[in-house]
C-alpha positions in Angstrom: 9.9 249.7 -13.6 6.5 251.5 -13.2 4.1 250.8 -16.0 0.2 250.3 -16.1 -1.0 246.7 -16.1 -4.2 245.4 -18.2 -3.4 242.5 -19.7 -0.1 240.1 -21.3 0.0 238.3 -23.6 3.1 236.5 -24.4 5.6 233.1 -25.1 6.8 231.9 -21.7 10.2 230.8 -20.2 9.9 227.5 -18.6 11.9 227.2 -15.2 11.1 224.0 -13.7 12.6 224.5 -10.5 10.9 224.0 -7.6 11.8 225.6 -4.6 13.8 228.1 -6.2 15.5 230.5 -4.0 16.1 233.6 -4.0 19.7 233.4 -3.8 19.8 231.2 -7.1 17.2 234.0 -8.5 20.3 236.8 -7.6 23.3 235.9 -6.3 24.4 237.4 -2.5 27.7 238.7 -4.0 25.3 241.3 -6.0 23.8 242.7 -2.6 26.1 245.2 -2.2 25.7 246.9 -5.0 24.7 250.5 -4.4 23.1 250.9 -8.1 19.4 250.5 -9.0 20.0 250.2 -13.1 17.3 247.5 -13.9 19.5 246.3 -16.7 22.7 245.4 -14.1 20.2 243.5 -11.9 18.4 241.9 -15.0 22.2 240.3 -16.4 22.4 238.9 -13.0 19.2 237.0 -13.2 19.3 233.3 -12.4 23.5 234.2 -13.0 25.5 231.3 -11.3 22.9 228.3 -13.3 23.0 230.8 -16.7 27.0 231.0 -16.4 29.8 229.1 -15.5 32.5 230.2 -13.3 34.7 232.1 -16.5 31.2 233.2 -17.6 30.7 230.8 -20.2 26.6 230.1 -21.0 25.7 227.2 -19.4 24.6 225.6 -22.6 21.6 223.3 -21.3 20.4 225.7 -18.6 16.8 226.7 -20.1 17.2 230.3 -20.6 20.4 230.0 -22.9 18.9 227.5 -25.1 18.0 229.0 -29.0 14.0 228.7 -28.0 13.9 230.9 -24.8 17.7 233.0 -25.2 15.8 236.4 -26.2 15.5 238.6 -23.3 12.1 239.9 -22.8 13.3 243.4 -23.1 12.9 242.7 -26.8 9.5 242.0 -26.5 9.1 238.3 -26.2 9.2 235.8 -23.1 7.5 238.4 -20.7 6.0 235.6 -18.7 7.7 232.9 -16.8 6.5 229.8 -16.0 7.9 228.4 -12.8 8.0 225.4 -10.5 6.2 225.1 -7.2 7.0 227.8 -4.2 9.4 230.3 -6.4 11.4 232.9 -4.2 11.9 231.0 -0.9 14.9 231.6 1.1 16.2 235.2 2.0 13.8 238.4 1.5 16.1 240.1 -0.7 14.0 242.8 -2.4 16.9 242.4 -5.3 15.6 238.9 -6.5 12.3 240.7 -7.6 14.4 244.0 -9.1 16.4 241.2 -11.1 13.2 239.8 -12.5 11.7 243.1 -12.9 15.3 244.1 -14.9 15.3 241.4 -16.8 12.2 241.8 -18.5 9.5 239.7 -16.9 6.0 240.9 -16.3 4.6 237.7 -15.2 5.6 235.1 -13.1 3.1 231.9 -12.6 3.4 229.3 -10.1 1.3 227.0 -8.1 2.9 228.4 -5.1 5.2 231.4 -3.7 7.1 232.3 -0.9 4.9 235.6 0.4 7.6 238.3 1.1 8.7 237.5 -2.8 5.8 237.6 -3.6 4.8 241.2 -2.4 8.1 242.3 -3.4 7.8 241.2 -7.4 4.2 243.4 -6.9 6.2 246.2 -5.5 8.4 246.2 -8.6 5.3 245.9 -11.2 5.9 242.5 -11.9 3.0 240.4 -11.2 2.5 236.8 -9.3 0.2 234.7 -11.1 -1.2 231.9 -8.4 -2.3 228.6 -10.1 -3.3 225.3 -9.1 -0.4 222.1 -9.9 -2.4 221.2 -12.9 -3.0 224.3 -14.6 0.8 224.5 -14.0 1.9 221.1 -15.6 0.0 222.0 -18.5 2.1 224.9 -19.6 4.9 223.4 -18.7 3.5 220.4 -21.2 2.6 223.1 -24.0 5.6 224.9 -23.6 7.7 221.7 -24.2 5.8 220.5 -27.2 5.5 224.6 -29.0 7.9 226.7 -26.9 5.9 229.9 -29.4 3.1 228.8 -27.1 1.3 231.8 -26.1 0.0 232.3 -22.2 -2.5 235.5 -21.5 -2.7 237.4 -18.5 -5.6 239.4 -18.0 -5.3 241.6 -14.9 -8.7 243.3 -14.5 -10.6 239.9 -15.3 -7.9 237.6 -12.8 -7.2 235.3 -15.6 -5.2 233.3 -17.0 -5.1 231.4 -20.1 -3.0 229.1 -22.2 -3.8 229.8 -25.8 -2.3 226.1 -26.8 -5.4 224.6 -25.0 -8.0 227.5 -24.5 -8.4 226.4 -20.9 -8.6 229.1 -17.8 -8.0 230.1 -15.0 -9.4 232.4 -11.9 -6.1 233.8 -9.8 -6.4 235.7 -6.6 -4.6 239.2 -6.1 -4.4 241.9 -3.2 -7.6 244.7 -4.1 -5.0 247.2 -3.2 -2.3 246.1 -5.6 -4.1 245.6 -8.5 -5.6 249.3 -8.4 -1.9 250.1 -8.2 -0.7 247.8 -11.0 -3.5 248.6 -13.3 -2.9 252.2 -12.8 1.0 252.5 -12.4 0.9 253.1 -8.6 3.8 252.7 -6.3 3.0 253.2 -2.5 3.9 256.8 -2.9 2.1 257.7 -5.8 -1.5 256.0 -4.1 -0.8 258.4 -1.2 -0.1 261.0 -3.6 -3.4 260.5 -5.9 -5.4 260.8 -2.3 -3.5 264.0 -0.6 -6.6 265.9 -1.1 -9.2 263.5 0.7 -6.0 263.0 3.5 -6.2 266.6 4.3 -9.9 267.2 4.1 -9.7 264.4 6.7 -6.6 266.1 8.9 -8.9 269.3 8.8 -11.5 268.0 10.8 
């Protein structure tokens, strides 16, 4: 899941949920799994509204209609567009490793719960922070041209819908955007610095 941030530029998925939780984003019943294959916990993404109950596509659930079906592994749809406080609910860090495995590099909403939050940044998938309107009008774009285009640009904090041209500033952790932009878990920052940590043990 590591990989360098800068910026994306991509067509969106449009989940209008709000207050989606993180037990709709990953079902419990995948919790005790003991693997960490991003593609097991990507299929499991948003499972029980994609699927019925024999595992039949849920054919008007967003994400298995024609426009928005492609997984972003193939390149497209790296950026979802979401409804207002994504990831309440439990902490589970597997909700973020679902997104993360599915293919998603962005996530935008107007609001998050906080422990999702810093755990989609911990899995290199990044939490966009917008205001309601900004919000609305993707959702609009997206409905009337779902090939609308939404840019992310990391070192700049902004975001842009290409449909419109309009902008926005979005806030992000110092900390976590040096890591993003250079491919930095917790380990590897500590790692990078061992030589300024000892000089500072020697003294």
């Amino acid at each position: 899941m590591k990989q360098k941030f800068d910026i994306v530029c991509s067509t969106c998925i449009p989940i209008s949920i709000d207050n989606c939780n993180t037990d709709l984003i990953i079902p419990a019943r995948y919790l005790a799994s003991t693997t960490r294959d991003p593609k097991f916990f990507g299929d499991a993404f948003m499972h029980d509204l994609r699927f019925t109950a024999e595992g039949q596509p849920v054919s008007d659930f967003v994400m298995n209609q024609k426009e928005y079906s492609e997984a972003p592994r193939e390149g497209v749809h790296q950026i979802i567009v979401a409804g207002q406080n994504w990831g309440s609910g439990s902490s589970r860090e597997h909700a973020a490793w679902a997104i993360a495995g599915y293919g998603v590099r962005v996530v935008v909403s107007s609001s998050f719960a906080d422990i999702h939050r810093n755990n989609l940044l911990n899995c290199f998938v990044l939490p966009v922070v917008v205001s309601e309107t900004f919000q609305q009008e993707l959702f609009e774009s997206i409905a009337k041209d779902p090939q609308t285009k939404v840019s992310v640009d990391l070192p700049s904090q902004t975001i842009t819908n290409v449909a419109t041209g309009h902008s926005e500033q979005f806030p992000i952790n110092g900390y976590k955007k040096y890591c993003l932009m250079n491919g930095f878990d917790d380990i590897d920052f500590l790692l990078q610095s061992k030589d300024k940590i000892a000089a500072y043990e020697a003294h």
